[in-house]
Biopython code that builds the backbone (N, CA, C, O; Angstrom):
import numpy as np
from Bio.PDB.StructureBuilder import StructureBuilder

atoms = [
    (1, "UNK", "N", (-8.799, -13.387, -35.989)),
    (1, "UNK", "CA", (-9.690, -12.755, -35.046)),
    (1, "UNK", "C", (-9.011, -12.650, -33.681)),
    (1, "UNK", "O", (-8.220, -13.437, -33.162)),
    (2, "UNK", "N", (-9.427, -11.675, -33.289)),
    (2, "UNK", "CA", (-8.572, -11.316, -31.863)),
    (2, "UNK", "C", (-9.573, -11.680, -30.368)),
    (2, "UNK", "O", (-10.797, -11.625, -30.245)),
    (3, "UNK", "N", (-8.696, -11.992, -29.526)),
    (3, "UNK", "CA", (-9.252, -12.725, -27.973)),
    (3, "UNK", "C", (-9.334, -11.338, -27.574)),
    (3, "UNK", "O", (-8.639, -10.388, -27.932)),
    (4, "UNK", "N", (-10.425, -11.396, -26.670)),
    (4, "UNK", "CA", (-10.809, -10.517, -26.208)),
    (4, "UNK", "C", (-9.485, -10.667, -24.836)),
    (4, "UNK", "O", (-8.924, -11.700, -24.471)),
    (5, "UNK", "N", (-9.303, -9.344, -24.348)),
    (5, "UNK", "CA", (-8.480, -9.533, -23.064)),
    (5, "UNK", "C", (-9.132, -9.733, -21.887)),
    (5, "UNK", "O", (-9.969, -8.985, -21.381)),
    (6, "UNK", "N", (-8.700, -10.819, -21.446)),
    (6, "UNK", "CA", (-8.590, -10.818, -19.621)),
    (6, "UNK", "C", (-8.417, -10.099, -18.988)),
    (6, "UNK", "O", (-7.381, -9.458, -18.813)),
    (7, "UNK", "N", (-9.731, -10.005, -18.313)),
    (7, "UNK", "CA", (-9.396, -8.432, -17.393)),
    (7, "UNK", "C", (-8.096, -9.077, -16.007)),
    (7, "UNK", "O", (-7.899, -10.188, -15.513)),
    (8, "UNK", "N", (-7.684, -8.186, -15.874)),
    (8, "UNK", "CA", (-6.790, -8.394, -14.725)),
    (8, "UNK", "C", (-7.321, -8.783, -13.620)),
    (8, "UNK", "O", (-8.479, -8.368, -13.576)),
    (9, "UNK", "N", (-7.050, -9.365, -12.724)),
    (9, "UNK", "CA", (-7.074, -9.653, -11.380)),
    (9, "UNK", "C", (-6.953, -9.230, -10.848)),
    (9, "UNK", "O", (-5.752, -9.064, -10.639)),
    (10, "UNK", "N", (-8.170, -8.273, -9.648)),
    (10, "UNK", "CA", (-7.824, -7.101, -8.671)),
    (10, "UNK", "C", (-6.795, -8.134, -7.677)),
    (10, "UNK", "O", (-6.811, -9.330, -7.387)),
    (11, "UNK", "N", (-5.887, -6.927, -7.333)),
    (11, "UNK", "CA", (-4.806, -7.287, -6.350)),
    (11, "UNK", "C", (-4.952, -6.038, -5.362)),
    (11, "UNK", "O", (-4.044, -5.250, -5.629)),
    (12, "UNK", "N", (-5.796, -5.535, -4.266)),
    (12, "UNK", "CA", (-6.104, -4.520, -3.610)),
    (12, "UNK", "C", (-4.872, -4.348, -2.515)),
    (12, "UNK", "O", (-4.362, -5.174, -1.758)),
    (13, "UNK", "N", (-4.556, -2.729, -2.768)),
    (13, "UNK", "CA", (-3.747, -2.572, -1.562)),
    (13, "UNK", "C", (-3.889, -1.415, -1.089)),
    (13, "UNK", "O", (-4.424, -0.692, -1.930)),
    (14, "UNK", "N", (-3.626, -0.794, 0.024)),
    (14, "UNK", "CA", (-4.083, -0.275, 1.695)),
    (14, "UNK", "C", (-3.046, 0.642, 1.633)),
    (14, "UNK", "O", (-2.002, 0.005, 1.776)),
    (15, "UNK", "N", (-2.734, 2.255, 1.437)),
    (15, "UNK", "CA", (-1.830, 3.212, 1.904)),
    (15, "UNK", "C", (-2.427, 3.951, 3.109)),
    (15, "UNK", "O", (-3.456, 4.626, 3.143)),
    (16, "UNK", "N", (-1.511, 3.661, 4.138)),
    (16, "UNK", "CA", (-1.827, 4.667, 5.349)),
    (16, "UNK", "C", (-0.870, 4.958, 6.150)),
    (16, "UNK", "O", (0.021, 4.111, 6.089)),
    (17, "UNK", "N", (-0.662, 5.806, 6.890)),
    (17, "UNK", "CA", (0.202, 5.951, 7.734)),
    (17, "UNK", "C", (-0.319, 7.287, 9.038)),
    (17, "UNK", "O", (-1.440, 7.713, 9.319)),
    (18, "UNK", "N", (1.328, 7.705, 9.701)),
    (18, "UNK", "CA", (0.858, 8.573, 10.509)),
    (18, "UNK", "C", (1.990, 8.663, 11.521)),
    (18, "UNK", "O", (3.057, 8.098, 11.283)),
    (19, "UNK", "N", (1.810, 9.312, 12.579)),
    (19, "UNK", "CA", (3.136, 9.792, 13.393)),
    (19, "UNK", "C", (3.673, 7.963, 14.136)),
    (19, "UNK", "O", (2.918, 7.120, 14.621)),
    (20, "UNK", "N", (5.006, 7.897, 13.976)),
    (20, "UNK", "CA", (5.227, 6.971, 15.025)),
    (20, "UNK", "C", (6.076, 7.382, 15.840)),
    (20, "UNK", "O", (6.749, 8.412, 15.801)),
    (21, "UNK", "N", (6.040, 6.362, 16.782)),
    (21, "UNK", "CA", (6.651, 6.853, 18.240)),
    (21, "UNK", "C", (8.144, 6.578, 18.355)),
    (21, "UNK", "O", (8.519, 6.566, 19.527)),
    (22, "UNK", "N", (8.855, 6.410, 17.680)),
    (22, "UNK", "CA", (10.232, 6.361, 17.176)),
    (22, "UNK", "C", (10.771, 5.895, 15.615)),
    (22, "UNK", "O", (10.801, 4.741, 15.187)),
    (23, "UNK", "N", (11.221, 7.238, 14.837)),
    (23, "UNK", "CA", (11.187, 7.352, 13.218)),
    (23, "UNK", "C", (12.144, 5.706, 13.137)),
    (23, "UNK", "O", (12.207, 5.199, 12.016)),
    (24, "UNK", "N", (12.695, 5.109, 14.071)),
    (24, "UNK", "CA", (13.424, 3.865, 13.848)),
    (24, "UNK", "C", (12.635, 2.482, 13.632)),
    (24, "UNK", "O", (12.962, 1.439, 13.065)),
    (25, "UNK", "N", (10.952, 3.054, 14.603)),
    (25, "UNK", "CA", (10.059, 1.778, 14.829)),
    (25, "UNK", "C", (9.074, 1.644, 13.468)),
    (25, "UNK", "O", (8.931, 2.182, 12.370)),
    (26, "UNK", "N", (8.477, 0.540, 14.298)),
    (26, "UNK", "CA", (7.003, 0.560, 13.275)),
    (26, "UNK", "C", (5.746, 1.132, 14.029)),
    (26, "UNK", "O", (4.573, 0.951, 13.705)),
    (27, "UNK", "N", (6.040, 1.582, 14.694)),
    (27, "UNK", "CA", (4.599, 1.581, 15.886)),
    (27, "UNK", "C", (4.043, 2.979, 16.422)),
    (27, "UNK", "O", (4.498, 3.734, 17.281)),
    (28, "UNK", "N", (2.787, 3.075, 15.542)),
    (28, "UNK", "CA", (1.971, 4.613, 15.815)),
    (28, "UNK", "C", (1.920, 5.145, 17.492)),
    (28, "UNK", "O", (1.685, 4.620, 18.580)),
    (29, "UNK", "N", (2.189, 6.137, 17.121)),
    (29, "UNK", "CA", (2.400, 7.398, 18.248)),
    (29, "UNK", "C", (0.756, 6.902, 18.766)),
    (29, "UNK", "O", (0.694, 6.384, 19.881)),
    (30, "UNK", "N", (-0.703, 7.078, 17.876)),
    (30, "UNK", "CA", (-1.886, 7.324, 17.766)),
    (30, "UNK", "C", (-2.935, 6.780, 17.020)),
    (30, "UNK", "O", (-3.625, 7.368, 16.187)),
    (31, "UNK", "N", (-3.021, 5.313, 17.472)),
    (31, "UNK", "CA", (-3.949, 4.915, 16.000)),
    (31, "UNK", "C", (-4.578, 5.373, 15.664)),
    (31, "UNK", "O", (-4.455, 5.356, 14.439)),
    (32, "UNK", "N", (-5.734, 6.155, 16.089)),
    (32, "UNK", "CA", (-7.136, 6.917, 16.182)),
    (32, "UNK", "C", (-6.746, 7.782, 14.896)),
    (32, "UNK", "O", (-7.651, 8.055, 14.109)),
    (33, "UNK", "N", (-5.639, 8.161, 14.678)),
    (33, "UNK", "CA", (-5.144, 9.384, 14.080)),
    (33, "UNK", "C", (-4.560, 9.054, 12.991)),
    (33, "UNK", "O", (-4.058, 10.002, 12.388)),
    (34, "UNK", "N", (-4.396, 7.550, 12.303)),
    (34, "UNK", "CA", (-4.005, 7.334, 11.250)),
    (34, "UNK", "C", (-4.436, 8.158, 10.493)),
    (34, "UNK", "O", (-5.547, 8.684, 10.546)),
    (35, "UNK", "N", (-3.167, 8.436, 9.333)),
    (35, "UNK", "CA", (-4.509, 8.706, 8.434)),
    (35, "UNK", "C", (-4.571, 7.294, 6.889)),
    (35, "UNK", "O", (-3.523, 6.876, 6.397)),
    (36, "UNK", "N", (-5.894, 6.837, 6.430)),
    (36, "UNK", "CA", (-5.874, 6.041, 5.881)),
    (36, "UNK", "C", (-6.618, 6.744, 3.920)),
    (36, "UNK", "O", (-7.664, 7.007, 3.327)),
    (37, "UNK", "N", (-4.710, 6.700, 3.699)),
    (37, "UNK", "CA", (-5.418, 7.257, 2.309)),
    (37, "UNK", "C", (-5.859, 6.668, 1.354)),
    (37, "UNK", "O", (-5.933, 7.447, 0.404)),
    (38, "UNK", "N", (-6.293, 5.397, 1.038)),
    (38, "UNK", "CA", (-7.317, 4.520, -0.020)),
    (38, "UNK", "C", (-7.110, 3.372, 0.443)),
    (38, "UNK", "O", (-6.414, 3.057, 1.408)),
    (39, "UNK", "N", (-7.853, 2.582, -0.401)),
    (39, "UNK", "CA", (-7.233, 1.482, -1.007)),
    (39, "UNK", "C", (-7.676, 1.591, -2.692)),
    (39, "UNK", "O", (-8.666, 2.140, -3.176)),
    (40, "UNK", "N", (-6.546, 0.850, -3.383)),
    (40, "UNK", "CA", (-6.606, 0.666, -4.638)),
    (40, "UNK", "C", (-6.349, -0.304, -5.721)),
    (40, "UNK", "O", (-5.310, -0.954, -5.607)),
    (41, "UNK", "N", (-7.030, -0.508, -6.658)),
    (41, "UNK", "CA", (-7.095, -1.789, -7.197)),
    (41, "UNK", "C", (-5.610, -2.764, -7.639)),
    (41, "UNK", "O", (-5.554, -3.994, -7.631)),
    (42, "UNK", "N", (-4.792, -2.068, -7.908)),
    (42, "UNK", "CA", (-3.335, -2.538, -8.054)),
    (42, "UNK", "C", (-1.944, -1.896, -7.136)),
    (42, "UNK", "O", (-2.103, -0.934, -6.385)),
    (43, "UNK", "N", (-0.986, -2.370, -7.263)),
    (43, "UNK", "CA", (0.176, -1.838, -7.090)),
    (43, "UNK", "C", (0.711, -0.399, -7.422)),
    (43, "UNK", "O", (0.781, 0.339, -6.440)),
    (44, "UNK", "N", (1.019, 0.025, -8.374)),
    (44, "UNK", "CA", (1.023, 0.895, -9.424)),
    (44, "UNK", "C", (0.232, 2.097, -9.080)),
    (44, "UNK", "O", (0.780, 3.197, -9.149)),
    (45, "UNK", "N", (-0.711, 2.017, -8.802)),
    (45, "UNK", "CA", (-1.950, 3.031, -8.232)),
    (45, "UNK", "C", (-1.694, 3.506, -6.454)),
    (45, "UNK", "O", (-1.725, 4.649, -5.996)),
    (46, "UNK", "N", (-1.497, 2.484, -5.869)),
    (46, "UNK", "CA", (-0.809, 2.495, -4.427)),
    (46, "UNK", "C", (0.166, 2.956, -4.495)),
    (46, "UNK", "O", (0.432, 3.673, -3.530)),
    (47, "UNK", "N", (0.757, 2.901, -5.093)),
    (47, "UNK", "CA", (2.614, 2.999, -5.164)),
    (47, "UNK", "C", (2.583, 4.626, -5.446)),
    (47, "UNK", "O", (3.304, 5.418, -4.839)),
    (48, "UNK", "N", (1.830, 4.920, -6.254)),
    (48, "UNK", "CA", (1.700, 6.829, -6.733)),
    (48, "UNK", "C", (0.865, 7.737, -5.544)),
    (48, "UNK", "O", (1.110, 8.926, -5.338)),
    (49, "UNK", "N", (-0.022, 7.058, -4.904)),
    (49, "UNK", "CA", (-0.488, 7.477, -3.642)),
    (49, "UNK", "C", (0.334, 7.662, -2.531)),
    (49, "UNK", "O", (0.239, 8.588, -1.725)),
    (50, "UNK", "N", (1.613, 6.224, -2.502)),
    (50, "UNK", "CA", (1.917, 6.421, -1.163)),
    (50, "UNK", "C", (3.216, 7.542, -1.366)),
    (50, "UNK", "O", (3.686, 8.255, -0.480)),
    (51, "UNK", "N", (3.575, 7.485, -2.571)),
    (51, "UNK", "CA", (4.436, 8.706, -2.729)),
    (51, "UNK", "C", (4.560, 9.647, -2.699)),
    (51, "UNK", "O", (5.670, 10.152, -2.532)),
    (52, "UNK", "N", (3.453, 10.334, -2.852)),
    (52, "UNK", "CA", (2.625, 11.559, -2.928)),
    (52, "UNK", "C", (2.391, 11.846, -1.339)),
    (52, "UNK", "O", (2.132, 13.011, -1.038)),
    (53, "UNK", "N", (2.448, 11.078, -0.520)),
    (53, "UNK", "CA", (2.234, 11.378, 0.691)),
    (53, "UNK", "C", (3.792, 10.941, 1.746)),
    (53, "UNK", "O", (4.218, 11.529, 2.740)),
    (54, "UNK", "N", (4.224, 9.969, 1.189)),
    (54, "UNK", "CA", (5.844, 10.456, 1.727)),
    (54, "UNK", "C", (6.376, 11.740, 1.441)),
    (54, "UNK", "O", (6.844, 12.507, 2.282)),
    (55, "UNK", "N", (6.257, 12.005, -0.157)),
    (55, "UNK", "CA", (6.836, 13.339, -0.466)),
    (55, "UNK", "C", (6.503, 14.482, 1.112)),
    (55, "UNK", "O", (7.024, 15.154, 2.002)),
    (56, "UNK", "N", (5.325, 14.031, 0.561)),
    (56, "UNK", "CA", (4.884, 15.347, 1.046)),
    (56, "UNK", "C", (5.009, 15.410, 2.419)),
    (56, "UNK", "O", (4.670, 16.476, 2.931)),
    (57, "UNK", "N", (5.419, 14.517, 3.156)),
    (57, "UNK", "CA", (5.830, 14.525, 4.880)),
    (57, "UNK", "C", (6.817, 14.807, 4.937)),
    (57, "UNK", "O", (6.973, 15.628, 5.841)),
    (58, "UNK", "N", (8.351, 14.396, 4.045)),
    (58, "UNK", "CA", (9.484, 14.023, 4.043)),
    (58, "UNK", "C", (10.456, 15.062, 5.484)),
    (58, "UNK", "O", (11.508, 14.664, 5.984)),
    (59, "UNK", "N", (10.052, 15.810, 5.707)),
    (59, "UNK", "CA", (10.266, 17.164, 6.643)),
    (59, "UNK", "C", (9.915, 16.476, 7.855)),
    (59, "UNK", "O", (10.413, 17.034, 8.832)),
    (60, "UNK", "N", (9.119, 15.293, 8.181)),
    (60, "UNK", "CA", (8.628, 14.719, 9.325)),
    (60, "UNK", "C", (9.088, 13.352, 9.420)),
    (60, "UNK", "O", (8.688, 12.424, 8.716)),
    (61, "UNK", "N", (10.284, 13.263, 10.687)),
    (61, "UNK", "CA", (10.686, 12.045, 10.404)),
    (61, "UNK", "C", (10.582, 11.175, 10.627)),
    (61, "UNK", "O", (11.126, 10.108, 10.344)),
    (62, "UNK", "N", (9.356, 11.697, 11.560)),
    (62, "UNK", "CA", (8.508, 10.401, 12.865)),
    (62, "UNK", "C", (7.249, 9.912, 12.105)),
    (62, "UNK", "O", (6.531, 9.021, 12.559)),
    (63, "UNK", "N", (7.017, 10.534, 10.930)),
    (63, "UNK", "CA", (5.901, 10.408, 9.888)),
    (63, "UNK", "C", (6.400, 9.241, 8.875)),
    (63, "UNK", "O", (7.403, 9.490, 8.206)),
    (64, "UNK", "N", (5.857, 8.169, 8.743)),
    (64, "UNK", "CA", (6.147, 6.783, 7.878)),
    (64, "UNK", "C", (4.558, 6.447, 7.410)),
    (64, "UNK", "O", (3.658, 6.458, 8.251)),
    (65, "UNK", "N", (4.286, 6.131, 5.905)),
    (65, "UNK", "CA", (3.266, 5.924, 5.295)),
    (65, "UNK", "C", (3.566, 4.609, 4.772)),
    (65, "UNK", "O", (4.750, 4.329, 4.582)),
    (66, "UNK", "N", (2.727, 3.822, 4.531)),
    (66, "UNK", "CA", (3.310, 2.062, 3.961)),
    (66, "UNK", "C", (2.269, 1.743, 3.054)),
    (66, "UNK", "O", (1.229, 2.393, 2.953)),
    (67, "UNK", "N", (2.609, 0.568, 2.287)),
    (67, "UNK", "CA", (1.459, -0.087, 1.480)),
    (67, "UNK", "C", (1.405, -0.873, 2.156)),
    (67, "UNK", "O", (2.337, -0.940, 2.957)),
    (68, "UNK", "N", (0.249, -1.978, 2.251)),
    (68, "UNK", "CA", (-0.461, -3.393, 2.324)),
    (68, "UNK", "C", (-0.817, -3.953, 1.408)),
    (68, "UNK", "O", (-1.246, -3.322, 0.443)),
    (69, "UNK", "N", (-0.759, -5.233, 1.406)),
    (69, "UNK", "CA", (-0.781, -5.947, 0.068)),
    (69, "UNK", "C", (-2.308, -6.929, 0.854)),
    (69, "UNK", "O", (-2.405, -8.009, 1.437)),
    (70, "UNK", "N", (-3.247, -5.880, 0.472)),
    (70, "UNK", "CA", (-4.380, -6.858, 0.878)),
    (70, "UNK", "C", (-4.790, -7.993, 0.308)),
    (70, "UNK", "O", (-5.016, -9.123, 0.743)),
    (71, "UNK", "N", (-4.833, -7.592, -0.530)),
    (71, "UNK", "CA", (-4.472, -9.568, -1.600)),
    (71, "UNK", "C", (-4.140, -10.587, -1.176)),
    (71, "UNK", "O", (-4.622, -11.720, -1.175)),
    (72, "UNK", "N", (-2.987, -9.990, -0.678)),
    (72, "UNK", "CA", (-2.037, -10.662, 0.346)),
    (72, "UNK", "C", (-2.927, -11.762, 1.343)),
    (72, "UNK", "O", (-2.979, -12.987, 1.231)),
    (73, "UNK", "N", (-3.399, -11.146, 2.044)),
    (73, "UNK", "CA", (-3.890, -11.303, 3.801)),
    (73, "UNK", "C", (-5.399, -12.336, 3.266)),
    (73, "UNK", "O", (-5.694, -13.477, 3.620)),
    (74, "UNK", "N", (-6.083, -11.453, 2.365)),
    (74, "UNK", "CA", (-7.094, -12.168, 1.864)),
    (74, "UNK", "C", (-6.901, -13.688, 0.901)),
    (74, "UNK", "O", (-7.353, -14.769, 1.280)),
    (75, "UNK", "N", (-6.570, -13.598, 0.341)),
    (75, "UNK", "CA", (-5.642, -14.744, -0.636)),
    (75, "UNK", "C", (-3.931, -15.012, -0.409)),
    (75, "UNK", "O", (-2.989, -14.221, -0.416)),
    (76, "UNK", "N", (-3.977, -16.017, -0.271)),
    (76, "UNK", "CA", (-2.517, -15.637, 0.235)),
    (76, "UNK", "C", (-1.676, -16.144, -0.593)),
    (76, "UNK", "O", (-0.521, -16.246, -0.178)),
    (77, "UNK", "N", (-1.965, -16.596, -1.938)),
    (77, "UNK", "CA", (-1.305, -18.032, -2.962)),
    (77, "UNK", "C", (-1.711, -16.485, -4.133)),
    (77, "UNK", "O", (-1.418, -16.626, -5.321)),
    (78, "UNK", "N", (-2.195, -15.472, -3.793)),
    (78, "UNK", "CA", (-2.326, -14.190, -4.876)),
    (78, "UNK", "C", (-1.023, -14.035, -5.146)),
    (78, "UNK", "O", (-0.797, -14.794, -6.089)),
    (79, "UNK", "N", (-0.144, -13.534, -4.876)),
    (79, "UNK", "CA", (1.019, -13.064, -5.216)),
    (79, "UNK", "C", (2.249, -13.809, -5.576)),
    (79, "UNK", "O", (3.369, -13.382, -5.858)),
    (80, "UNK", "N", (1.762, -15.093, -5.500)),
    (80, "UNK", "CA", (3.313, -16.364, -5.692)),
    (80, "UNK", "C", (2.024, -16.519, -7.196)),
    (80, "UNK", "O", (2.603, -16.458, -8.281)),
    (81, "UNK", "N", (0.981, -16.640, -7.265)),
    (81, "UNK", "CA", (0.264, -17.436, -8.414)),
    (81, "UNK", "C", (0.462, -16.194, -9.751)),
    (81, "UNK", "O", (1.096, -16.678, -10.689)),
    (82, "UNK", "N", (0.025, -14.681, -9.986)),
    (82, "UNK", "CA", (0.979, -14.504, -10.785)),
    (82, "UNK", "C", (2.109, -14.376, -10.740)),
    (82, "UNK", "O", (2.415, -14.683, -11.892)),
    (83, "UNK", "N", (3.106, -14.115, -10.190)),
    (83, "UNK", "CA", (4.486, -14.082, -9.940)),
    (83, "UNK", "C", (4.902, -12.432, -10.577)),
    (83, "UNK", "O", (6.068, -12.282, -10.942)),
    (84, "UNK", "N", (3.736, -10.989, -10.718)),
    (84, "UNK", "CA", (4.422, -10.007, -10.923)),
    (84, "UNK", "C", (4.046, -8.824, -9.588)),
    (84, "UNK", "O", (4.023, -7.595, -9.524)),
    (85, "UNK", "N", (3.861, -9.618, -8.905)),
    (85, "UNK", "CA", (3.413, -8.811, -7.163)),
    (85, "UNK", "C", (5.079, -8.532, -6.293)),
    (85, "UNK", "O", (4.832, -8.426, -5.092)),
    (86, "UNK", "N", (6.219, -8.429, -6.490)),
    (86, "UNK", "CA", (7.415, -8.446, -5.751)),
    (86, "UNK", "C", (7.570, -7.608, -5.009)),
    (86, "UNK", "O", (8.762, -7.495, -4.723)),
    (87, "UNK", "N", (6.883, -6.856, -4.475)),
    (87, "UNK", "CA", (6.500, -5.696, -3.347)),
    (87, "UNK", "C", (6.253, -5.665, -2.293)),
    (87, "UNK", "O", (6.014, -4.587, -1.748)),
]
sb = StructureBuilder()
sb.init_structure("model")
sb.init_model(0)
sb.init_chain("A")
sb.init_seg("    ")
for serial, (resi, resn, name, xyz) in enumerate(atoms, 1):
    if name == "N":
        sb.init_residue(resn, " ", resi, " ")
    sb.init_atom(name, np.array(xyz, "f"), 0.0, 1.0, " ", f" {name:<3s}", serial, name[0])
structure = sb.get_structure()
């Protein structure tokens, strides 16, 4: 007889970005003006979002989009306790 599966463990993370004030820094031109494109239940899901929106700036070089590893910030023993978060 078979175990039912364990659902996974949301691990939530944060894609946003927006103009910064030197393509060398980290630091928005405009917070007001982020733009904040989800959050989503895994890595994997973030990771195809934030790509989709680098792509699509890539022409803008003052334009930088990032993940957050909200998991992270909220739990902070999330990402060492399973050990497949390396991001």
């Amino acid at each position: 007889m078979r175990k039912p599966k364990k659902p996974q463990k949301q691990l939530l993370h944060l894609v946003f970005g927006g103009r910064l004030t030197s393509p060398e820094g980290i630091e928005f031109e405009n917070v007001p003006d982020l733009d904040i494109v989800g959050i989503f239940p895994n890595y994997a899901e973030a990771e195809v979002a934030w790509r989709g929106k680098a792509q699509a700036t890539i022409d803008q070089a003052d334009v930088r989009y990032f993940i957050v590893h909200m998991h992270r910030l909220m739990d902070p023993e999330t990402g060492e306790e399973r050990g497949d978060d390396d991001h």
